[in-house]
KEZAGU-987561 format. One record per atom (N, C-alpha, C): residue in three letters; x, z, y. Coordinates in steps of 0.05 Angstrom, whole numbers, padded with zeros to 5 digits, always signed. Last residue first. Layout:
<recs>
ALAXZY
...
</recs>
This chain:
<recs>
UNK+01198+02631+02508
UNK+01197+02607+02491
UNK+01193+02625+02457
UNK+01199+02661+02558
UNK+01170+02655+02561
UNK+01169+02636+02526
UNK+01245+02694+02587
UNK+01228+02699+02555
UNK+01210+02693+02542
UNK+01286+02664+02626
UNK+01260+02675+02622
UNK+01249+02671+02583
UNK+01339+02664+02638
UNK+01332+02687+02626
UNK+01305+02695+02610
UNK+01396+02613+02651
UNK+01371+02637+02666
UNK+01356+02654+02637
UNK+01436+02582+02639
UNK+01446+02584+02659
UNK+01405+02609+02667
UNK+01455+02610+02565
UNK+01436+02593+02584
UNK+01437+02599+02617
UNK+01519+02600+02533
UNK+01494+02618+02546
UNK+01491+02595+02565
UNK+01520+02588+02454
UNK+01525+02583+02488
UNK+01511+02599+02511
UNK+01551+02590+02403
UNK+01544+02600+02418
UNK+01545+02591+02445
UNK+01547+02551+02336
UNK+01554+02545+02367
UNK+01533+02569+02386
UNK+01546+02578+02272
UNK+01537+02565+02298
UNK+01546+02566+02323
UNK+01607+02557+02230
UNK+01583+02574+02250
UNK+01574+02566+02267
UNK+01610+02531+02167
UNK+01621+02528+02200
UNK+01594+02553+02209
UNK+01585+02541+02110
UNK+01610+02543+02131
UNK+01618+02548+02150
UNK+01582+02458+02124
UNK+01574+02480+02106
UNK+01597+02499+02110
UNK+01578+02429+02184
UNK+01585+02433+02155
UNK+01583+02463+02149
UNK+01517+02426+02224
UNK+01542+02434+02217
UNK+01555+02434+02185
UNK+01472+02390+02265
UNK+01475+02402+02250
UNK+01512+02408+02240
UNK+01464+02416+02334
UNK+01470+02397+02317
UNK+01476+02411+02282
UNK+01417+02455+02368
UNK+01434+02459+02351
UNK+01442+02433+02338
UNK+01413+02442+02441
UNK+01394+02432+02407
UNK+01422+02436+02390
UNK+01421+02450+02488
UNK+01418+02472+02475
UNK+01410+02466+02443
UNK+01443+02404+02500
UNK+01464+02420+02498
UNK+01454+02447+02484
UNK+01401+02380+02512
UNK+01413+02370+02489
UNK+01436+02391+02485
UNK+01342+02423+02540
UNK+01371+02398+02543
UNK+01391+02402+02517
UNK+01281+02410+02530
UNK+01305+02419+02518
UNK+01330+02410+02533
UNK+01253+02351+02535
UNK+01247+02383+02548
UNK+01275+02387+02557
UNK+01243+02323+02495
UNK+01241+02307+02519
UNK+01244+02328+02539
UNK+01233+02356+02439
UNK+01261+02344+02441
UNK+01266+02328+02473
UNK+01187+02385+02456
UNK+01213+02400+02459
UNK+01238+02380+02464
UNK+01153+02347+02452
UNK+01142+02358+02484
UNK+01172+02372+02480
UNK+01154+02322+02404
UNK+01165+02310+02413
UNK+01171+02324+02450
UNK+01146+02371+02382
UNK+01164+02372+02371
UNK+01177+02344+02398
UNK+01085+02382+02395
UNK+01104+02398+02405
UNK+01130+02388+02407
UNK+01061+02320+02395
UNK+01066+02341+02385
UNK+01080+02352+02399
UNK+01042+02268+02424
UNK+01021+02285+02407
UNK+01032+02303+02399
UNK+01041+02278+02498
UNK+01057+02275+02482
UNK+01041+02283+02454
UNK+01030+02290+02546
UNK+01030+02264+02547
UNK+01043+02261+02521
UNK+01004+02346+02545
UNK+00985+02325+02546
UNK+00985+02294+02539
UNK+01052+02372+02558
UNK+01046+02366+02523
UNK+01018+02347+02525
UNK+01079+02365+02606
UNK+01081+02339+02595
UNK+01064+02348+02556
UNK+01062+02420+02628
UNK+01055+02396+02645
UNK+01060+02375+02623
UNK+01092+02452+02599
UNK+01063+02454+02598
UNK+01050+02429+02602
UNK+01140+02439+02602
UNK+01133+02431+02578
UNK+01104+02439+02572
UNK+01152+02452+02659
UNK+01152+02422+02644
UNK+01141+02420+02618
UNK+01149+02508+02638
UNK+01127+02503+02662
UNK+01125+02465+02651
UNK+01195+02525+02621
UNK+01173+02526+02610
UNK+01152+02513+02613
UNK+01235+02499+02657
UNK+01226+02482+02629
UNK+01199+02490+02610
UNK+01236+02532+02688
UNK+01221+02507+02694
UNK+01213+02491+02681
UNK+01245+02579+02673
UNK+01224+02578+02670
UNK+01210+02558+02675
UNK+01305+02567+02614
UNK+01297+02566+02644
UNK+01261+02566+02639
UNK+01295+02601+02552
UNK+01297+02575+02577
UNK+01294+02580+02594
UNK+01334+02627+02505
UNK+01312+02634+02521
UNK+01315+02617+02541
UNK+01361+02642+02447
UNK+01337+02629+02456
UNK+01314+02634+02472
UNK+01437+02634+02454
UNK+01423+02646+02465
UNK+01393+02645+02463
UNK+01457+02583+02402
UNK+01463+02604+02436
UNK+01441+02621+02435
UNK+01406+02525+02399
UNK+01429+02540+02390
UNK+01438+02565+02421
UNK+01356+02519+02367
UNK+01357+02519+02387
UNK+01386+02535+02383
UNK+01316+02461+02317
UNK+01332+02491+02325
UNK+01356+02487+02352
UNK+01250+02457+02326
UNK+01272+02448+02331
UNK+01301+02470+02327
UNK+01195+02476+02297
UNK+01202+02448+02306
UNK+01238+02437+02313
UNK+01191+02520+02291
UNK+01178+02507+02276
UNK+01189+02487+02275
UNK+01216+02550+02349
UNK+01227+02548+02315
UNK+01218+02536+02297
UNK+01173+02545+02380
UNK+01192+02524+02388
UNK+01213+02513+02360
UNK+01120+02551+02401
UNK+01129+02540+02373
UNK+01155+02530+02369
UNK+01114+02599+02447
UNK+01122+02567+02444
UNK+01136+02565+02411
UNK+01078+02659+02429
UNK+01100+02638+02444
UNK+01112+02616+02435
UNK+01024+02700+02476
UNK+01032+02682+02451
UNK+01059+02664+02458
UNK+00980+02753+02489
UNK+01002+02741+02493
UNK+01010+02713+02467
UNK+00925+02768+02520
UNK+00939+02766+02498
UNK+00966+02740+02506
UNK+00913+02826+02567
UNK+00926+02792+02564
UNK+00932+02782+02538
UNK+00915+02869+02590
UNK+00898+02867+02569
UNK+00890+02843+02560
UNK+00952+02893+02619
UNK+00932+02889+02633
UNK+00907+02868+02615
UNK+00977+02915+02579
UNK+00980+02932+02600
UNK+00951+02918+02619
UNK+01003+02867+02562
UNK+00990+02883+02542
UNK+00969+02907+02564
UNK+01032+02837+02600
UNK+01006+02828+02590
UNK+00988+02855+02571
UNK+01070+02877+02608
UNK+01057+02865+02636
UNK+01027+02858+02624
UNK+01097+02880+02553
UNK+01092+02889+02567
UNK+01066+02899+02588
UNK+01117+02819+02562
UNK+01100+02830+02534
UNK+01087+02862+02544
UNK+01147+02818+02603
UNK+01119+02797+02600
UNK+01105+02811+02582
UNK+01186+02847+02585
UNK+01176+02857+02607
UNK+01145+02850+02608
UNK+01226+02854+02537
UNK+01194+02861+02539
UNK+01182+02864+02570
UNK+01282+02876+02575
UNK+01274+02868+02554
UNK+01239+02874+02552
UNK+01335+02848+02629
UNK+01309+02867+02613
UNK+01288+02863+02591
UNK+01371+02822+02606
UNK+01380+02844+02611
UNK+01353+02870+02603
UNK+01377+02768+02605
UNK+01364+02778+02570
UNK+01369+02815+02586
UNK+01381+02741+02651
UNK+01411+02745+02622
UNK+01388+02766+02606
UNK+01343+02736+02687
UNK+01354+02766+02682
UNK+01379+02766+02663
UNK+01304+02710+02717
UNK+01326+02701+02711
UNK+01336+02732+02716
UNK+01224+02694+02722
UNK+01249+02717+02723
UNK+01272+02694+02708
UNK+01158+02688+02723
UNK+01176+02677+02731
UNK+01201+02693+02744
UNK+01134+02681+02661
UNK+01157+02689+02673
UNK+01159+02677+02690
UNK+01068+02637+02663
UNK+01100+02641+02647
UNK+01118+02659+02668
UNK+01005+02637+02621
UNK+01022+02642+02651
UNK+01048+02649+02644
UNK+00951+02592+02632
UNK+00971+02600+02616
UNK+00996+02611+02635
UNK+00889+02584+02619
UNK+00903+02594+02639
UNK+00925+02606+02629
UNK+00837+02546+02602
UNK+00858+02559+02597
UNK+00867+02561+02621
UNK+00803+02484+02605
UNK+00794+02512+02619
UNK+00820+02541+02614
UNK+00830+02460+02542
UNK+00819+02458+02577
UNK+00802+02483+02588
UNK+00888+02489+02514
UNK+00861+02485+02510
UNK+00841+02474+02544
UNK+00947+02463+02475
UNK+00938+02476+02503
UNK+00909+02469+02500
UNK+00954+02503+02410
UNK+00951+02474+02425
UNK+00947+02484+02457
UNK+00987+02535+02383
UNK+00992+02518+02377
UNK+00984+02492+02398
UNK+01029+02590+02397
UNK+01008+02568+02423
UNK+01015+02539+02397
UNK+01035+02643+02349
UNK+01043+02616+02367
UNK+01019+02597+02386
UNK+01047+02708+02351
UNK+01028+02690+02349
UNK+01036+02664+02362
UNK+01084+02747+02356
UNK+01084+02727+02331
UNK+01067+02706+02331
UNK+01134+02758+02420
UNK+01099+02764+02399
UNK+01109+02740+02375
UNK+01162+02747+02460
UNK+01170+02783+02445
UNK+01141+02778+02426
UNK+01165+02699+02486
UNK+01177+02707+02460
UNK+01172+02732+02447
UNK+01108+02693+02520
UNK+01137+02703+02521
UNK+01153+02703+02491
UNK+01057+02673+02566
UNK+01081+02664+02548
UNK+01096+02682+02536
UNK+00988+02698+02557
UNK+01015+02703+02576
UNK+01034+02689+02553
UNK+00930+02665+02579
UNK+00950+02673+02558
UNK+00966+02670+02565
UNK+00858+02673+02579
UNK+00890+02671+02595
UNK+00903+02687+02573
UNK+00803+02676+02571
UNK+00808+02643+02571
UNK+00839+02641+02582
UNK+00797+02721+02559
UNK+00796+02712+02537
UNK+00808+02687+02536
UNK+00782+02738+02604
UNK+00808+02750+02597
UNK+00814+02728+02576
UNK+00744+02725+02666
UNK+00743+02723+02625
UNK+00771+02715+02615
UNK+00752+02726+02704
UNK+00748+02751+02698
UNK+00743+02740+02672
UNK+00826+02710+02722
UNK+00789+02693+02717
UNK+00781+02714+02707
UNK+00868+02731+02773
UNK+00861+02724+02735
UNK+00830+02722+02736
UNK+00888+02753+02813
UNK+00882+02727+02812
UNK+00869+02709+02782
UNK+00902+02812+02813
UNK+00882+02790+02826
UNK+00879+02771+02825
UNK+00948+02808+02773
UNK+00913+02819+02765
UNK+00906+02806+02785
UNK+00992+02787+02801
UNK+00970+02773+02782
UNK+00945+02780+02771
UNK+00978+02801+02878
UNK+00990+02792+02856
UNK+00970+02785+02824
UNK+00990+02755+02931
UNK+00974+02766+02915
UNK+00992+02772+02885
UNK+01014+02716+02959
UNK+01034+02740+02958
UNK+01019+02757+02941
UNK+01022+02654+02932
UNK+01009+02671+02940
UNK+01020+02694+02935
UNK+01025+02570+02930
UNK+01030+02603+02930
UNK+01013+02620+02944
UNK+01020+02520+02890
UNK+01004+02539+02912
UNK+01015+02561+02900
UNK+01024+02451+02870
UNK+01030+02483+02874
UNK+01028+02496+02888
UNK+00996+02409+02881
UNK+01019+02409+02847
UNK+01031+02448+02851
UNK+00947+02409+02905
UNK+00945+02406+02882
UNK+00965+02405+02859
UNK+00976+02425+02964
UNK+00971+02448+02939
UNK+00958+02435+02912
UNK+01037+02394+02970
UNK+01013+02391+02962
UNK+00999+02413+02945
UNK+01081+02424+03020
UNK+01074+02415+02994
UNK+01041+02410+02988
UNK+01098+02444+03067
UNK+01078+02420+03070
UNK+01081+02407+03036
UNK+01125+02499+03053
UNK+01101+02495+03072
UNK+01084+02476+03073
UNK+01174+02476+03031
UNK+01153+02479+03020
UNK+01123+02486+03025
UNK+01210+02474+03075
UNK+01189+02444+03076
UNK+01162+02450+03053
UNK+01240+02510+03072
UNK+01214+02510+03094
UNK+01200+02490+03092
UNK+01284+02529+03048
UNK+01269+02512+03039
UNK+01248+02512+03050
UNK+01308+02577+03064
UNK+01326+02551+03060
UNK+01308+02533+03050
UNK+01269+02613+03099
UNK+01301+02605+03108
UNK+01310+02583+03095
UNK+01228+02613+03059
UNK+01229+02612+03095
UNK+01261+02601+03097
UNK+01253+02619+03013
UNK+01245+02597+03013
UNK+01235+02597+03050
UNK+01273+02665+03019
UNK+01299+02646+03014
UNK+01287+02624+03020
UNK+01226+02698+03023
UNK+01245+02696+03047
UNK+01269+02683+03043
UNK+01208+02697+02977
UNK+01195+02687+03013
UNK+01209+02677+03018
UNK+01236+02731+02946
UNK+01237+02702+02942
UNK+01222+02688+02957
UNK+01245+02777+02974
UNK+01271+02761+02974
UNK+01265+02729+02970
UNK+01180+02788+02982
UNK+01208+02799+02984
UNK+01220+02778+02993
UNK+01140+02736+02950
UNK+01141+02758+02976
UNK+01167+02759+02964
UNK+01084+02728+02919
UNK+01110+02703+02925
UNK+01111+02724+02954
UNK+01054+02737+02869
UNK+01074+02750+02882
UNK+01101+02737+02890
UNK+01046+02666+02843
UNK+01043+02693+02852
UNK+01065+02707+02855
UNK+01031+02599+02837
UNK+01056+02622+02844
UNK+01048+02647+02857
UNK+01000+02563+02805
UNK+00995+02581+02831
UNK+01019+02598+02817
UNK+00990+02491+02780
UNK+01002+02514+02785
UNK+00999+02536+02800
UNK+00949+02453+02750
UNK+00944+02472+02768
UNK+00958+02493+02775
UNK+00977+02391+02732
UNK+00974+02423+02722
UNK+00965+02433+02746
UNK+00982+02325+02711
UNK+00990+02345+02724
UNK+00967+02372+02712
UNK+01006+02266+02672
UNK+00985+02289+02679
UNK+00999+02318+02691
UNK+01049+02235+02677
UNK+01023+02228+02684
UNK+00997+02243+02690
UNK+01092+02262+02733
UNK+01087+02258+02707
UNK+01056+02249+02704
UNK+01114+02280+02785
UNK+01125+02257+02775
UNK+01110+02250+02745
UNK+01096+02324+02806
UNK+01086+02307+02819
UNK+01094+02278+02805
UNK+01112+02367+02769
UNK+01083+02369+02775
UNK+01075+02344+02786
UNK+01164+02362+02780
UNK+01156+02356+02758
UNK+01121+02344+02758
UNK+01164+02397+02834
UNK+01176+02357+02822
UNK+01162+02346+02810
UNK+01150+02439+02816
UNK+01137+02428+02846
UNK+01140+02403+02835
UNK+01194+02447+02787
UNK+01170+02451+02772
UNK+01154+02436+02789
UNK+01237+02451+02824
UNK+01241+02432+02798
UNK+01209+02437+02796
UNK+01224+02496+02854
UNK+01230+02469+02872
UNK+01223+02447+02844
UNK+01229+02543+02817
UNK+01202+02532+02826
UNK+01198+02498+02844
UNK+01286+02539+02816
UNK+01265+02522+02789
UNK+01246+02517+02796
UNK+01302+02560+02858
UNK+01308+02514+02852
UNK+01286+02515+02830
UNK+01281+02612+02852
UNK+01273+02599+02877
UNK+01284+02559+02869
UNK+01322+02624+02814
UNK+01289+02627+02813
UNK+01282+02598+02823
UNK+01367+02615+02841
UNK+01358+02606+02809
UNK+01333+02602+02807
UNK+01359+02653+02876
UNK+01371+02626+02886
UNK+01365+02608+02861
UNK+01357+02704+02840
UNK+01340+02694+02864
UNK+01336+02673+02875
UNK+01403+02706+02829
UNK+01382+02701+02806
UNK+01354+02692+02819
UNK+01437+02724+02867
UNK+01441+02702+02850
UNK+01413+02688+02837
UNK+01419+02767+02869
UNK+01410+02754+02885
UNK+01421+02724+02878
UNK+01377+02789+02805
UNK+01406+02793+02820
UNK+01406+02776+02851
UNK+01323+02826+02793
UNK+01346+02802+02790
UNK+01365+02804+02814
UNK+01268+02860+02799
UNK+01301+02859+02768
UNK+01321+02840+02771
UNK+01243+02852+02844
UNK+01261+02875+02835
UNK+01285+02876+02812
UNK+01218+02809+02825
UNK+01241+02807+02856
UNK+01262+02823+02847
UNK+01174+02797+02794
UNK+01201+02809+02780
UNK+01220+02809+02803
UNK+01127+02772+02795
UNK+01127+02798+02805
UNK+01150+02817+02793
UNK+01117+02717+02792
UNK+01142+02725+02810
UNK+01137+02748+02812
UNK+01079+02672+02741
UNK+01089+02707+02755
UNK+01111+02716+02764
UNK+01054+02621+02749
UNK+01078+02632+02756
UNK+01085+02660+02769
UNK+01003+02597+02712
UNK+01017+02619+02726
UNK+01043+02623+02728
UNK+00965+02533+02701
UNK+00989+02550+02697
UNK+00995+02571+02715
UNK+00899+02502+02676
UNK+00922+02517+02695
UNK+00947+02539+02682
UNK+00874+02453+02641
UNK+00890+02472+02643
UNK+00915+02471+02668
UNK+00877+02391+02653
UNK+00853+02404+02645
UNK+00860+02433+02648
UNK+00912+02347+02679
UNK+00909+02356+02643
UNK+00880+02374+02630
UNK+00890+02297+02712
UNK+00880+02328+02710
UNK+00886+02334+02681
UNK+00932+02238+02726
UNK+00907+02256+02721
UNK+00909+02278+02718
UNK+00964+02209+02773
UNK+00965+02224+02756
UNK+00929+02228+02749
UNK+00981+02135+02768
UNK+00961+02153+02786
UNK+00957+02174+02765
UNK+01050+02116+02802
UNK+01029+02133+02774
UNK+01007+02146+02784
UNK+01068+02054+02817
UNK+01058+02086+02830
UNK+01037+02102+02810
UNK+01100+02020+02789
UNK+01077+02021+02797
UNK+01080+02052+02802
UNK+01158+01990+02822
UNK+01149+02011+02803
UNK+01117+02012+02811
UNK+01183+01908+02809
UNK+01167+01937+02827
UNK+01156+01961+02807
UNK+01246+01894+02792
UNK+01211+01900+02787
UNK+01206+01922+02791
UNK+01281+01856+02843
UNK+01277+01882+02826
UNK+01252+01884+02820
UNK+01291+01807+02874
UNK+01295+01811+02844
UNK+01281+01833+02825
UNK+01282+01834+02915
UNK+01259+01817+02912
UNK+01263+01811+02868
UNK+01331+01865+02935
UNK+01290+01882+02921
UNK+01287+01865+02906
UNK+01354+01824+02961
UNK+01369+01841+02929
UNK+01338+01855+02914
UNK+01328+01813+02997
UNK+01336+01789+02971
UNK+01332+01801+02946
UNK+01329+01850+03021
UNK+01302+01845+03019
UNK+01304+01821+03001
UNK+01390+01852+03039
UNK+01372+01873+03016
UNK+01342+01868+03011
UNK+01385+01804+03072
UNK+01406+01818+03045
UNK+01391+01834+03031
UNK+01363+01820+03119
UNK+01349+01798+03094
UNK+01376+01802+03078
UNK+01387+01865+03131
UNK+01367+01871+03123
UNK+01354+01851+03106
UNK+01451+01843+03143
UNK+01438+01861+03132
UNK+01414+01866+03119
UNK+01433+01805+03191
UNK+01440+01790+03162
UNK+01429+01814+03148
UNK+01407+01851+03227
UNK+01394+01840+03216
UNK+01392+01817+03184
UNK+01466+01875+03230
UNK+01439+01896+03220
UNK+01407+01868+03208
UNK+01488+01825+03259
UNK+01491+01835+03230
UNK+01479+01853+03219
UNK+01460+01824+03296
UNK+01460+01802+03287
UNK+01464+01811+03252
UNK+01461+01868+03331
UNK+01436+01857+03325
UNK+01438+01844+03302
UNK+01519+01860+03339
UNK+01505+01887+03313
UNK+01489+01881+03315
UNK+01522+01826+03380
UNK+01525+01819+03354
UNK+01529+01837+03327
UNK+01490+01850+03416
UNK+01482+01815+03403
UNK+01488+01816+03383
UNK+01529+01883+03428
UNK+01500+01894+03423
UNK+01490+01868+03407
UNK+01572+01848+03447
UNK+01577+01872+03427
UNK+01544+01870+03410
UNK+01552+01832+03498
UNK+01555+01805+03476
UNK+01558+01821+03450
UNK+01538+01879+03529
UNK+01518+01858+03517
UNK+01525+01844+03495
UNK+01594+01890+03535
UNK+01573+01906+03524
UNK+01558+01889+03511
UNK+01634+01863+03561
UNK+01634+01859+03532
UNK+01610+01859+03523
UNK+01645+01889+03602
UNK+01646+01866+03615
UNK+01621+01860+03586
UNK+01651+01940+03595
UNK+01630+01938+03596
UNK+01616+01908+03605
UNK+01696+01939+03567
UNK+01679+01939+03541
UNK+01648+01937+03562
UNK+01729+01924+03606
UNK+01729+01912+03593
UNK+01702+01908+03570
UNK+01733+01966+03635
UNK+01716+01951+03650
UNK+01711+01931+03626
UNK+01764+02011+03596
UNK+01726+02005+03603
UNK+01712+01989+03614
UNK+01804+01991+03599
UNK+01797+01981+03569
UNK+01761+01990+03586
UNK+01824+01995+03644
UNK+01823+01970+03639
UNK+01812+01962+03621
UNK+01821+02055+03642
UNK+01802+02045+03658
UNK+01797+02012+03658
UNK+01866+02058+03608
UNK+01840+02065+03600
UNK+01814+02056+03619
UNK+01906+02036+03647
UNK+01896+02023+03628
UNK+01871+02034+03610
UNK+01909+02072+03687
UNK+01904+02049+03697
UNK+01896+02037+03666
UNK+01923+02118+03656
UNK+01887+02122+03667
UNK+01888+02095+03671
UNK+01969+02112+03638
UNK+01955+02112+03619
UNK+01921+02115+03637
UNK+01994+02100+03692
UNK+01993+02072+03686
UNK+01975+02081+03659
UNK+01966+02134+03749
UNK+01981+02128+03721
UNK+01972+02104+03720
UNK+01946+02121+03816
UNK+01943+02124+03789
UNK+01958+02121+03769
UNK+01971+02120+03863
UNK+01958+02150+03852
UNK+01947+02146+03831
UNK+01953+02049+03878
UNK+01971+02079+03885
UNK+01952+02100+03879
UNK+01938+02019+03818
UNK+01928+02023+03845
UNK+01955+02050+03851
UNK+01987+01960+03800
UNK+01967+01996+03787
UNK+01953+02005+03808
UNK+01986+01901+03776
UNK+01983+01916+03803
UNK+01970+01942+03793
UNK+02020+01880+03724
UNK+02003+01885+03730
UNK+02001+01912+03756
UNK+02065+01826+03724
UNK+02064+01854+03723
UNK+02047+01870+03739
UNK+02068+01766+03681
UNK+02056+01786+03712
UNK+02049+01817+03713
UNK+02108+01750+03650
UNK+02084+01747+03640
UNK+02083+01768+03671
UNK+02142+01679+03656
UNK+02148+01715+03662
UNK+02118+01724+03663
UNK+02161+01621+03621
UNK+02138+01634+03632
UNK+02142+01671+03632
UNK+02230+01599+03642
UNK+02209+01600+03626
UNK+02184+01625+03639
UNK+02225+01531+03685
UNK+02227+01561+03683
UNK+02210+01582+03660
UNK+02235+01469+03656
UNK+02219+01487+03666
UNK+02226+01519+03667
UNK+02290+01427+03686
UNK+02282+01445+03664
UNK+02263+01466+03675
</recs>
């Protein structure tokens, strides 16, 4: 009768544990291994890659939009540091990120320049957004200048956004210069743009927006939406369609039974530019 099989009780060196003797068993091991390991993440990074070069091949390619020149420039007046919260600062500072976007994703683009780009709103975009440095200045350019310096000396051809006037922007015109808030205040300060423009002898005018849609809550938009809805009315024949592709749906009044009241909401910014 065979003896049964006693499995061999492994030699430890003297002065070593038996938890180092076997960590050191698991390294000779992985480096016995290494190579054949490496072979075979080669192997599967590579199944990998003809996998997804299958999965593309299905997908229809995007054509790369070649933008054009709407014809008209935009202003982004940041010479509001002083009235906002630092919150409001952080607000600011994503819309101008959104508007940068926008500028680059649509068929026709805009000449943006961001003024009085200093204080707090520099210095969030130094510290948390430094890539804006290698933006394209054809979708946006800053400057610590502020907006009298930078206005075309024919007054006639710039027009400040804001709600506080009667006169409406019916159309955008080429050669124009249209310039929007750039603030997030909650409605705190009032007439500032209206104000700013009168003062420096700007006529003012603001987005048709009542003509066309009703807006529920509060009616005043983010400034990125202002800025989007500069950039896309070229791609669009009316206002009505440049608001309903804008707007977010949450601000479009639905309609109500007879009765009922309207839905109050507040807007997550401030600017007075609609």
């Amino acid at each position: 009768m065979e003896e049964p099989y006693r499995r061999q009780k492994p030699v430890i060196p003297e002065g070593m544990s038996k938890s180092a003797w076997k960590k050191e068993q698991k390294r000779l091991r992985w480096e016995e291994n290494r190579e054949k390991m490496r072979e075979v993440r080669r192997e599967k990074r590579k199944a990998l890659k003809e996998t997804r070069k299958l999965k593309n091949a299905d997908k229809p390619k995007r054509c790369k939009i070649e933008q054009q020149e709407a014809g008209y420039s935009v202003i982004v007046d940041c010479d509001f540091d002083d009235f906002m919260l630092e919150k409001e600062i952080v607000s600011m500072s994503n819309q101008l990120v959104t508007s940068y976007a926008d500028n680059k994703k649509y068929p026709y683009r805009v000449d943006i320049t961001v003024t009085s780009f200093g204080k707090r709103m520099k210095e969030r975009f130094d510290r948390v957004l430094p890539h804006y440095q290698n933006w394209k200045p054809e979708h946006m350019k800053f400057t610590e200048e502020k907006l009298e310096n930078v206005l075309p000396e024919n007054l006639s051809r710039v027009v400040y956004l804001t709600a506080d006037t009667e006169e409406k922007l019916e159309t955008l015109e080429p050669g124009m210069t249209y310039i929007v808030g750039g603030i997030v205040d909650k409605g705190r300060h009032k007439l500032l743009c209206k104000n700013k423009a009168d003062k420096l002898g700007i006529s003012t005018k603001r987005l048709p927006i009542d003509e066309y849609i009703k807006v529920s809550g509060r009616r005043v938009l983010a400034t990125s939406h202002v800025v989007e809805m500069l950039i896309r009315k070229r791609e669009f024949d009316s206002w009505k369609d440049v608001f309903e592709a804008v707007i977010p749906m949450r601000k479009v009044r639905k309609p109500s039974c007879a009765g009922a009241g309207d839905e109050k909401e507040e807007d997550e910014s401030g600017n007075d530019s609609n």
